[in-house]
N, C-alpha and C positions, 0 to 999 in steps of 0.2 A: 863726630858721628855717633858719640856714646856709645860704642863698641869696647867692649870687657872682656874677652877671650878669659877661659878657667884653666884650671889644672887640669891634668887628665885624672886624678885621685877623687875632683871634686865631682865632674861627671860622672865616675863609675859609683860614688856613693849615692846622687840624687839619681840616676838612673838604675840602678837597685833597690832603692826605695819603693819608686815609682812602680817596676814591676813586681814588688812584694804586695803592693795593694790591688792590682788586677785583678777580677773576679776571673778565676777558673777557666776554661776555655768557654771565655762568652762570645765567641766571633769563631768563626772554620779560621778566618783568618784575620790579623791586624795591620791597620795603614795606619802609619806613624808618621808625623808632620813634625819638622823644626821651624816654623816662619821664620827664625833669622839667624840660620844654619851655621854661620862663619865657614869654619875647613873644616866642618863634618864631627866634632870630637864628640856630640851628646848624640849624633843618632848612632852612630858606632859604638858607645857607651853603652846606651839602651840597645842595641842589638845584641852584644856580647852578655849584656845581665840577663836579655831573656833566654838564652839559650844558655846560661851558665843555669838557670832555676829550672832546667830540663824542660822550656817548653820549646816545641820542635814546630811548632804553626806557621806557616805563608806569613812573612811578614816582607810587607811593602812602605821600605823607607822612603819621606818623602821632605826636601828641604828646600825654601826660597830664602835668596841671598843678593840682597842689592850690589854690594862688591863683587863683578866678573870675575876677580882671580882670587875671593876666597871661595868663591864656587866650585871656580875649577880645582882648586883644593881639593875640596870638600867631595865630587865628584871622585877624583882619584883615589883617595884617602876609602873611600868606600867602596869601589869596584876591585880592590886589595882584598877585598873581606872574601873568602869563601861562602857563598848560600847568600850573600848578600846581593838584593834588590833596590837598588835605589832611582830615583830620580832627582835631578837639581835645577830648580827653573833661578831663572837671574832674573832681578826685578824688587818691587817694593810690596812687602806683604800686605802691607794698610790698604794699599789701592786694588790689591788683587781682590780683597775682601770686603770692599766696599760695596755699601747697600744704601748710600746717600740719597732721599727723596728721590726725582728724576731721573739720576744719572743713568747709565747703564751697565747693569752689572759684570763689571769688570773682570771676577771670576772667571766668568761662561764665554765673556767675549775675548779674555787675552790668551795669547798664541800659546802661553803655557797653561791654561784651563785642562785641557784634555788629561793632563797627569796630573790635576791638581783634584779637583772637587769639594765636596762639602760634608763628608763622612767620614771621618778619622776618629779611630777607635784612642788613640795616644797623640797628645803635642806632648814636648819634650821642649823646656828653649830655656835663652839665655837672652832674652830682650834687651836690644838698647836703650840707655839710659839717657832722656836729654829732657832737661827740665824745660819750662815756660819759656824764662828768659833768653836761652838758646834758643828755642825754636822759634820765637819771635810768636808777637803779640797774637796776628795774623793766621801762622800756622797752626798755634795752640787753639783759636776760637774752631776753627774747622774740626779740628782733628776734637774737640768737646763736643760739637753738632752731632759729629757722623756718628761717635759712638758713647754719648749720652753721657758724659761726664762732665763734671764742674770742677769748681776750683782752681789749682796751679796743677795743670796736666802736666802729666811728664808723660814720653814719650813710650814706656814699660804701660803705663795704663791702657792705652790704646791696644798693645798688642796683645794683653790679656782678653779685652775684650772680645776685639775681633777671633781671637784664638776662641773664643764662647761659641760665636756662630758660626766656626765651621768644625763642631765635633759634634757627633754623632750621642743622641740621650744616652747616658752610662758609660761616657768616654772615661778616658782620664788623664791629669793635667800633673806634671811637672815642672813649676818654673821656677831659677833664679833672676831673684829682681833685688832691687835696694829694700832695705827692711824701713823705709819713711814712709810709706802708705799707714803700716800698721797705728799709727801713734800721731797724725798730724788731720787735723780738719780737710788738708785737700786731698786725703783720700779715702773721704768718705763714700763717694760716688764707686772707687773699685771695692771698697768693701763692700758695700750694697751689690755689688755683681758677683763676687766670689760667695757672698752667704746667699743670695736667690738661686746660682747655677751649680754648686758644689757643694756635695757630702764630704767637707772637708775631712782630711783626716790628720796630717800632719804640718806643723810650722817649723822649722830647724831654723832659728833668728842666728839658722835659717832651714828637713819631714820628719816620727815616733810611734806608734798605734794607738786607738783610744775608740771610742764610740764616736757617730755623728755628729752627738749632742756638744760633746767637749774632747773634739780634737788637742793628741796630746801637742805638747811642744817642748824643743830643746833650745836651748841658749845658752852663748859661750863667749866670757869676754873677758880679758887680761883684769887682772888685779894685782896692788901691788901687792911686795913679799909682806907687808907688816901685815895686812889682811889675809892671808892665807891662812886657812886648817893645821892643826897640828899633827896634821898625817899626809901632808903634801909630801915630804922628801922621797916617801914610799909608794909615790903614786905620778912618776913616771911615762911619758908616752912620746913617739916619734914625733907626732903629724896632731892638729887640728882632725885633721877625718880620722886620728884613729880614736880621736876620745870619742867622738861622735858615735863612731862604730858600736864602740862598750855601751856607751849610752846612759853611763851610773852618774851619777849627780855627785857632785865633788871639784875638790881643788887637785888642779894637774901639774906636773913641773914639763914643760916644753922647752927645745933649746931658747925660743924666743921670752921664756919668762913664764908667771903663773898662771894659769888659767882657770876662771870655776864656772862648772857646767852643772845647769838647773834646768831642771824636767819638772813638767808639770801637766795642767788641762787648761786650758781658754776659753772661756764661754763666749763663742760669734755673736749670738744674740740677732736680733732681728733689724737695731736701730744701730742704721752705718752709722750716725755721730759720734757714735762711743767707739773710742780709740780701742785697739785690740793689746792691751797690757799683759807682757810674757813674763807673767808672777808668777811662782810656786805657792803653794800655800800656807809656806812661812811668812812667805815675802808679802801675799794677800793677808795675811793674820798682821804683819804689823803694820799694813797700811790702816787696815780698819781701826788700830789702836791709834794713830797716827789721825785720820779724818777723824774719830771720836770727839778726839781730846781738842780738836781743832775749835776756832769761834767763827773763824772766815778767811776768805780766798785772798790775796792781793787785790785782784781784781774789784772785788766789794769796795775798795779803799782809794787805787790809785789805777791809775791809768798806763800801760804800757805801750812806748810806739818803739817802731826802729827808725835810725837813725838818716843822716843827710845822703842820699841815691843820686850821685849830678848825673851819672850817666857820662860824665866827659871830665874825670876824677885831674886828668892831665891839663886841662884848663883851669879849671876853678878852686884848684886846691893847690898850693906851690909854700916853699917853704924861701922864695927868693924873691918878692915882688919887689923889695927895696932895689935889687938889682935894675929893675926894668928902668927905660927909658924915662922918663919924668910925662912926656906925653901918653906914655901907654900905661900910666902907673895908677889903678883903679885909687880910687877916693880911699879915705883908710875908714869912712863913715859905714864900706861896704865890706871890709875886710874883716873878718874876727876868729878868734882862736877859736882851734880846731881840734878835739879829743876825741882821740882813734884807740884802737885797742892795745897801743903802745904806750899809752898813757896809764892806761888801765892797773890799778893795784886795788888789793882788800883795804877798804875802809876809805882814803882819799886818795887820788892821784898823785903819781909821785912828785916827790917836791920838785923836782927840775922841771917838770912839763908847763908847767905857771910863767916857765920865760922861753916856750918853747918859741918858733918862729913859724911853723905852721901854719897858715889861716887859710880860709877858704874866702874865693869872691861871692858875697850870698845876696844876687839882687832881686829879693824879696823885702815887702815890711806889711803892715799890718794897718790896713784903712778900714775903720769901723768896725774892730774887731774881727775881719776877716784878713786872710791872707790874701796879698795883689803884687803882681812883678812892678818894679820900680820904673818909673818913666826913665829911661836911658838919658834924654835932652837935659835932666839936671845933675847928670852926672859923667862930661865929656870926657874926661880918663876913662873909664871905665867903658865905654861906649869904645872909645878906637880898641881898646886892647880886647874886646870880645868881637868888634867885626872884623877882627884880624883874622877870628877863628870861626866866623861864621858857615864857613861851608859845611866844617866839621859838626858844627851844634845846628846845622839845618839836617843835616845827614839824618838825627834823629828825628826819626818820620812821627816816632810813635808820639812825640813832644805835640808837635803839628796837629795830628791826630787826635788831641783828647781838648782840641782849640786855648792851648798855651803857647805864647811867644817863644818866639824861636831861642834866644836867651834867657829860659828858665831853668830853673835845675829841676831834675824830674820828680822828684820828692822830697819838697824842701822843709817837710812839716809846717807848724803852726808859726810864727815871726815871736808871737809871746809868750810863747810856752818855754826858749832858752832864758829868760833873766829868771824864772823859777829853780827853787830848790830843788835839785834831782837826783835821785840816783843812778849812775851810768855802769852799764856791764859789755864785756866784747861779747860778742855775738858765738864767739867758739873758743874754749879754754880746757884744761881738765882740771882746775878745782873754784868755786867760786870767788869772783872778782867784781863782787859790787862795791862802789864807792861814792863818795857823796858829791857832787858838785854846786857852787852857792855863790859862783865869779863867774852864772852867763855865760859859759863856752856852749856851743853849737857841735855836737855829736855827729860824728861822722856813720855812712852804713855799716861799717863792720860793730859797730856798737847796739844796744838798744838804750831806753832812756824811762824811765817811768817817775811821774807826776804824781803827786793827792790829789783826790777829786776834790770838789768846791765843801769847804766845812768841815773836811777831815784835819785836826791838829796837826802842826806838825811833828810832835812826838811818836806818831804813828811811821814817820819816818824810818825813824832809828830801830821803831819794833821791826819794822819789815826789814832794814840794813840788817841786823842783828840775825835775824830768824835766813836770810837771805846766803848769809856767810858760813853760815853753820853746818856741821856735819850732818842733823838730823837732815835739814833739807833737800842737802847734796844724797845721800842716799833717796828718800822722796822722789826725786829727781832722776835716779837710773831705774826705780822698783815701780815707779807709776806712768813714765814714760819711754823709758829704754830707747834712748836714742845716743850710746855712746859712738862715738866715732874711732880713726884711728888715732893710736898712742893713747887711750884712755881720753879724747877730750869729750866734751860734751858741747850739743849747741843750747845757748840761750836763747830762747825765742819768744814772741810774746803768748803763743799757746801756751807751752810750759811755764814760765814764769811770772802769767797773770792766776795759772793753777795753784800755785804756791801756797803754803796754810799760817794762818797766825793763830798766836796762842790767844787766848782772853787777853785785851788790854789792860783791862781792870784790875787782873791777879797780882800778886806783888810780884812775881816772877817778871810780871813782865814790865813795870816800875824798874826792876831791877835793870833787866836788860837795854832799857831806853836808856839809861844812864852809863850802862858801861859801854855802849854804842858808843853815846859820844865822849867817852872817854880814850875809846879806839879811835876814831875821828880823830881827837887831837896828837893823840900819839905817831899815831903814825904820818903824820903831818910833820912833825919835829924831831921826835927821836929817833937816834939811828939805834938804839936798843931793841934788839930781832927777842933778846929772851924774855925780855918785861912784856914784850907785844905777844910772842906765845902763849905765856902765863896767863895774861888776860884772854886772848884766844881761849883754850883749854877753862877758864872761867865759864867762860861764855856759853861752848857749849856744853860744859855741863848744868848750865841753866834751863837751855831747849831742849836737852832732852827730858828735867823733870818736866818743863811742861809740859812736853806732849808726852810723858809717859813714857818714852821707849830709846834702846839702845840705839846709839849710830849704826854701830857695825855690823849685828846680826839682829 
């Protein structure tokens, strides 16, 4: 259901926030909307701040909740409050708000309209979170029609939106959502909503005060002890919301580890394609040093995809086919190894994974330079032991749907793009994990995979391996897209890491680095020496950073 229930510490800070930004008694009185209330904790929250900020005004709580018993929560939970008014309608806010071509507006006509309406002066929410792929193909293309959005919808988008058309001009908006809109191509569409309908003011990654123009922002994310300030020991806090509180930019010691919290401003801009990057202006000073020094993108050079998507990972991927019956035992013409993020090491895949036993069934190949699913009739192994499973691999509609054979894998990339040289990364790690592959293994989804384009050398390889590993990058990487995850990982993905910068080929710097690339390549291929391989690490990148000019760390 993508349902996230918060703290009651996280609620009282964004709901404080929230009424710190209210214009003055602009309303006699305020109706406050939660579209997907859970058990009442943010209109309670925002109730208690405003009257904790001495404003004493009618305020008319108002929540809808598709789960009947966090409603009835949510209900009780707030008819406890003294002076509190509320109401709790059960149902789906998307539909209640719906204004789809024909339909009829569902608002005015459902039985809880009467307490709802279209003029709230406060939403306050904590939207579910369910991306695409959960919500299915179907539900996602709807729910992008109704309320104007593209890309890979997630289910938070929609509720923002609809949260736009029912507040009243000069409302105002608190919500917790996932921080991946800020920094990914699919959610250009909510930025373009949030910069046309709101005088932003605050981002807290995840709210601060600032002007219109360049709403401030806070952001806070674990680092380890070796990166830490050398006034961390003296700088102490209980809580995540209390550093937030203080709001001073610095390294924090919490029970859970260190933390460094950076304030700054964000320019919204007008063009949603540009990612909204939560950089200080150290951190914007050394990117500028950083794109300066740069010659070109990854992208310029090679081609990033993500990896093999069967969609029925439990059929087509097995680590036991020698087991199977000899009649259900697919061809070995169709079978080939299979590197997943288990494989995965800096510089090549670990030596053992080369006998690993892994394969995927891949019946795909390559007629005329195009990709075509394999005629099954020449290949009767393989044929019984997938119509064994047919029901399960008809199940996928969405296969059906885009006029693929029922036994296809649902993204099985190009058929001649795996005998190329490549480089492979998992898709989520927390430090970089590129390495080289040149033995044609076939990359599973949790990986990505990137190619040279037609004409690019391959010594441009080893610059990109090289520049790819390195510390310089890896910072690049959290200061110009800030999408760390939990435990410090980060996601690789083809936005981010076709963003990536090379230095000048041509420099001797980076001569230099092609070479000890693959000099790492071999090493770590063979030697079990961890301190020879640091050395050269630590070589390495104090090579990238004289290219580009600039420290890793700060």
């Amino acid at each position: 259901m993508g349902v996230h229930y918060i703290p009651k510490s996280l609620a009282s800070f964004v709901a404080g926030r929230l009424v710190s930004h209210l214009p003055p008694a602009s309303a006699s009185s305020l109706r406050v909307l939660d579209p997907a209330c859970g058990d009442g904790a943010l209109l309670e929250a925002f109730f208690h701040a405003l009257r904790d900020s001495g404003d004493c005004r009618p305020c008319e709580l108002v929540g809808v909740e598709s789960d009947g018993s966090a409603a009835s929560s949510a209900r009780e939970r707030l008819s406890a409050i003294d002076g509190c008014r509320a109401t709790i309608a059960v149902g789906d806010f998307l539909d209640l708000s719906s204004t789809e071509g024909n339909e009829p507006d569902l608002w005015r006509e459902a039985p809880v309209a009467p307490a709802l309406g279209r003029d709230f002066d406060v939403i306050i929410a904590n939207p579910p979170y369910v991306r695409t792929q959960v919500l299915g193909a179907e539900r996602a293309r709807r729910l992008a029609r109704r309320f104007g959005l593209t890309g890979r919808v997630d289910l938070y988008h929609a509720f923002l939106v609809a949260s736009t058309r029912v507040m009243r001009s000069g409302g105002g908006i608190g919500i917790i959502t996932s921080n991946r809109f800020l920094s990914t191509l699919g959610g250009a569409a909510l930025r373009a909503c949030l910069a046309s309908h709101y005088d932003i003011r605050e981002i807290v990654d995840l709210l601060g005060a600032a002007s219109p123009q360049a709403p401030r922002f806070l952001k806070m994310y674990s680092v380890p002890d070796r990166e830490a300030g050398a006034e961390m020991d003296s700088t102490r806090a209980g809580t995540a919301i209390d550093v937030l509180r203080v709001g001073r930019p610095g390294d924090y010691l919490l029970p859970q580890g260190v933390f460094r919290l950076t304030s700054g401003h964000i320019a919204v801009g007008s063009d949603p394609s540009r990612v909204w990057a939560l950089a200080g202006a150290d951190e914007q000073n050394w990117l500028q040093r950083v794109r300066m020094a740069s010659k070109c993108r990854f992208a310029d050079v090679a081609t990033v995809r993500v990896g093999i998507k069967t969609t029925a990972d439990e059929i087509f991927i097995r680590d036991d086919w020698n087991g199977l019956p000899q009649n259900r035992r697919p061809e070995e013409a169709l079978l080939h190894p299979l590197l997943t993020h288990r494989q995965g090491a800096r510089w090549s895949q670990r030596p053992s994974s080369k006998a690993q036993r892994t394969r995927i069934l891949y019946p795909h190949e390559s007629k005329g330079g195009r990709r075509a699913a394999v005629e099954l009739e020449s290949y009767p192994r393989a044929r019984a032991y997938l119509e064994s499973h047919r029901s399960r691999l008809e199940a996928r509609q969405y296969v059906a749907q885009a006029g693929r054979k029922w036994y296809e894998i649902w993204v099985p990339q190009n058929p001649d793009g795996w005998e190329e040289t490549k480089i492979v990364f998992p898709d989520i790690s927390p430090e970089p994990r590129f390495f080289l592959d040149r033995d044609g293994f076939l990359v599973n989804g949790d990986c990505y995979w990137l190619t040279l384009k037609p004409g690019v050398p391959e010594d441009m390889l080893y610059l990109i391996l090289a520049t790819a590993n390195s510390r310089v990058m890896a910072r690049y990487h959290d200061v110009a897209f800030g999408n760390k995850l939990y435990s410090a990982r980060r996601r690789y993905i083809t936005q981010y890491v076709s963003g990536y910068l090379l230095p000048d080929p041509s420099a001797h710097c980076s001569r230099t680095l092609i070479h000890l690339a693959k000099r790492l390549v071999r090493a770590s291929s063979f030697s079990k020496d961890r301190s020879s391989l640091a050395a050269m690490e630590g070589d390495l990148d104090a090579l990238v950073e004289g290219a580009f000019g600039v420290n890793s760390t700060r």
